[in-house]
N, CA, C and O of each residue as an XYZ file, in Angstrom:
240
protein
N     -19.030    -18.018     89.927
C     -19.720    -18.465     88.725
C     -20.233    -19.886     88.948
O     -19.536    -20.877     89.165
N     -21.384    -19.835     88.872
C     -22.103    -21.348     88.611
C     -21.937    -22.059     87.236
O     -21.492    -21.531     86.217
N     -22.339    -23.261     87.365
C     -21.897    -24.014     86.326
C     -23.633    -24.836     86.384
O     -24.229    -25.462     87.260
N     -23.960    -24.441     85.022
C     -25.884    -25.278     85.268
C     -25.203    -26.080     84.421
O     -24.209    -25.815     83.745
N     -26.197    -27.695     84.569
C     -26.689    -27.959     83.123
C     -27.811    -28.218     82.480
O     -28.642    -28.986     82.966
N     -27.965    -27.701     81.467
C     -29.060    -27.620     80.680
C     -30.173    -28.979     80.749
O     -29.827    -30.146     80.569
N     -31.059    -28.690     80.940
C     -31.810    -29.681     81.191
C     -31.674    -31.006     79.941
O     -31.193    -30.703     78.849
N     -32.158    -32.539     80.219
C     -31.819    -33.349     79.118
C     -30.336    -32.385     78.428
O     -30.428    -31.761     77.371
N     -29.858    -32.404     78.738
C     -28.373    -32.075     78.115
C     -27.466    -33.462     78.180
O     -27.484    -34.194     79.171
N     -26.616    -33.749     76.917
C     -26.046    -35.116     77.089
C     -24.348    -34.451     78.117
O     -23.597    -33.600     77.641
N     -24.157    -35.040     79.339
C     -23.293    -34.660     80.278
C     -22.269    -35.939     79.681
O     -21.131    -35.838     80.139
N     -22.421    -36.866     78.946
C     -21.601    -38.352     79.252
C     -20.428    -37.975     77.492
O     -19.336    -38.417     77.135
N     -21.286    -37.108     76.934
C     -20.015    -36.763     75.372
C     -20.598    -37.465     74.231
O     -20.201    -37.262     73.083
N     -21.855    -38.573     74.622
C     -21.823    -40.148     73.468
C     -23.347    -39.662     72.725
O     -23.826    -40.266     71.765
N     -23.866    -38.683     73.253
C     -24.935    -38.396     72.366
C     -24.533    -37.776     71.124
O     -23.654    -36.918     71.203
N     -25.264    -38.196     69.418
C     -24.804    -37.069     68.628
C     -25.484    -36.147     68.432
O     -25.046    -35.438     67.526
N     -26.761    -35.668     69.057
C     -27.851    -34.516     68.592
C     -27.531    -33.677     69.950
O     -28.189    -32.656     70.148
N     -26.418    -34.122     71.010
C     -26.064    -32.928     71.985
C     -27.425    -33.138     73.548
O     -27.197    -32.515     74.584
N     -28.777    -34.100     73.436
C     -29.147    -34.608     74.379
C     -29.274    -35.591     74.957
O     -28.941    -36.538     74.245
N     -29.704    -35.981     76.245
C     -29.345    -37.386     76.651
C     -30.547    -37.937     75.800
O     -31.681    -37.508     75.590
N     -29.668    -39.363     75.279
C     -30.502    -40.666     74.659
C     -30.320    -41.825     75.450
O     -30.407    -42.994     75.073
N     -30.033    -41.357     76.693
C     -29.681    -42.746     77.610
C     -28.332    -43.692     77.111
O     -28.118    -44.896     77.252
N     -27.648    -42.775     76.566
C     -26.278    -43.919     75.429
C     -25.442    -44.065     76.456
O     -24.491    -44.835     76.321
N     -25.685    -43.161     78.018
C     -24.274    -43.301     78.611
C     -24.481    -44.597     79.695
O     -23.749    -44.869     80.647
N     -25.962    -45.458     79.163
C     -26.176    -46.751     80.056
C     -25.274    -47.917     78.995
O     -24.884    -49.026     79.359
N     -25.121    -47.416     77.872
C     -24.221    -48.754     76.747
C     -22.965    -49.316     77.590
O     -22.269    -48.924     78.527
N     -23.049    -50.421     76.769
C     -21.447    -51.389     77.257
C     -20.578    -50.154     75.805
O     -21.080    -49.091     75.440
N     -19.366    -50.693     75.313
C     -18.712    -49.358     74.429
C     -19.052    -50.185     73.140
O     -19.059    -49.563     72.078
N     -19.289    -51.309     73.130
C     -19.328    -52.164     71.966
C     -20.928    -51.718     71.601
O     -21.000    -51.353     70.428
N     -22.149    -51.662     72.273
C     -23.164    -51.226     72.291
C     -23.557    -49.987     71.353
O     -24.304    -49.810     70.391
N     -22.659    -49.205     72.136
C     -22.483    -47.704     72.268
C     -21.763    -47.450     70.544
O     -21.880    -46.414     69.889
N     -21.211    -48.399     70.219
C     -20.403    -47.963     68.286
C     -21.172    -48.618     67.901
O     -20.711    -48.772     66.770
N     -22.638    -49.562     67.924
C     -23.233    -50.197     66.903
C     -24.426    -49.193     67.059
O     -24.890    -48.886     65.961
N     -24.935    -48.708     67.929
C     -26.188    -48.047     67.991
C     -25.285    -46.118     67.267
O     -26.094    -45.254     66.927
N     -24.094    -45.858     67.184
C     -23.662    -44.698     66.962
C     -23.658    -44.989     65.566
O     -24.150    -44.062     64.922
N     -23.151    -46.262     64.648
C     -23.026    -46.885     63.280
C     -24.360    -46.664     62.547
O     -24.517    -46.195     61.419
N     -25.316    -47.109     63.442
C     -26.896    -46.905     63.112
C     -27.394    -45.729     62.747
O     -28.240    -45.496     61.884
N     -26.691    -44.825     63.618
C     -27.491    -43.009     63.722
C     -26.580    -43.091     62.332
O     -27.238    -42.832     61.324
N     -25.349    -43.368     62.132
C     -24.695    -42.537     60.905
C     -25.057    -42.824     59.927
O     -24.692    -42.190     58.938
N     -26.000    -43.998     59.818
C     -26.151    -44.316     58.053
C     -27.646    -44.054     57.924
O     -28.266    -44.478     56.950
N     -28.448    -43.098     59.262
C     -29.274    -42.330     58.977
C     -29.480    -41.214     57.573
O     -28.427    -40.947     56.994
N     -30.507    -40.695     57.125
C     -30.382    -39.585     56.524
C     -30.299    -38.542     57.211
O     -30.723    -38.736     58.350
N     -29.867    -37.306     56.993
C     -29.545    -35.872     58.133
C     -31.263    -35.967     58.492
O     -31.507    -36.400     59.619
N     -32.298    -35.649     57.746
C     -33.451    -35.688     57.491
C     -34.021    -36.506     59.222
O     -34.404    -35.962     60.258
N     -33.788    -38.380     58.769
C     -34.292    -39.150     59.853
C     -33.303    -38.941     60.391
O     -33.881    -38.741     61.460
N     -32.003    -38.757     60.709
C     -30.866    -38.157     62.316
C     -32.614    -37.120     62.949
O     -33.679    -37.406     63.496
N     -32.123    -36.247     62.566
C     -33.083    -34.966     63.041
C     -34.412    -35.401     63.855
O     -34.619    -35.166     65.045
N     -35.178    -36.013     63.057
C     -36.434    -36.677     63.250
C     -36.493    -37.722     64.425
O     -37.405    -37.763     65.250
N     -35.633    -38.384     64.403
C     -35.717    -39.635     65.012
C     -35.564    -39.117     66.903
O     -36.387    -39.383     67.779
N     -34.645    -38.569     67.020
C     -34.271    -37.926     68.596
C     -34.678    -36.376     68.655
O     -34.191    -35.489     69.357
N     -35.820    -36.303     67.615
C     -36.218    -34.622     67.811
C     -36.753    -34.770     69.470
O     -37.315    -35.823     69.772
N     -36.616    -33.966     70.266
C     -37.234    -34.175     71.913
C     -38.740    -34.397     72.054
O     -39.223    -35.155     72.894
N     -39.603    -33.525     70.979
C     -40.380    -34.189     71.259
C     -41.130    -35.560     70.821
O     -42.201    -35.862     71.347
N     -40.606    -36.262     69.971
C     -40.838    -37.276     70.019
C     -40.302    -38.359     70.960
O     -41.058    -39.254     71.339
N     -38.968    -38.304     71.365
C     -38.832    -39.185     72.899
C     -39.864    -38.738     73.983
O     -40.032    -39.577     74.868
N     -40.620    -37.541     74.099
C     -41.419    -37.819     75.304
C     -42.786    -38.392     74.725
O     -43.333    -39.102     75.569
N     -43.319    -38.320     73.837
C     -44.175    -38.894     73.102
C     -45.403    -37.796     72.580
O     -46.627    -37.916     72.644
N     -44.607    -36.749     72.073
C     -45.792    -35.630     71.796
C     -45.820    -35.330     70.424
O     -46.368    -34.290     70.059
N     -45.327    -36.066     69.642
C     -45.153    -35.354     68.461
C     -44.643    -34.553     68.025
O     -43.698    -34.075     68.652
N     -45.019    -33.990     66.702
C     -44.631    -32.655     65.847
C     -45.880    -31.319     66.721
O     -45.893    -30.147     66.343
């Protein structure tokens, strides 16, 4: 049995939408102020903000 991983898949645990956001380059102090940030998001902008295609820059 092989073991893939999913492409942009977060491998490091620190993403909360489950893909890489680059969080596993944070110091840990970094890493709980930028995680503090996502939480006092609305579910709405959570969703929006790290939808994939807007990190590559394509829009809706």
């Amino acid at each position: 049995m092989t073991n893939t991983k999913k492409k942009n898949s977060c491998s490091c645990g620190r993403s909360p939408v489950g893909r890489c956001l680059g969080w596993h380059d944070l110091t840990e102090s970094d890493y709980q102020i930028e995680l503090k940030q996502f939480q006092k998001k609305s579910e709405k902008d959570q969703q929006a903000i790290y939808h994939p295609k807007a990190i590559d820059g394509l829009g809706d």
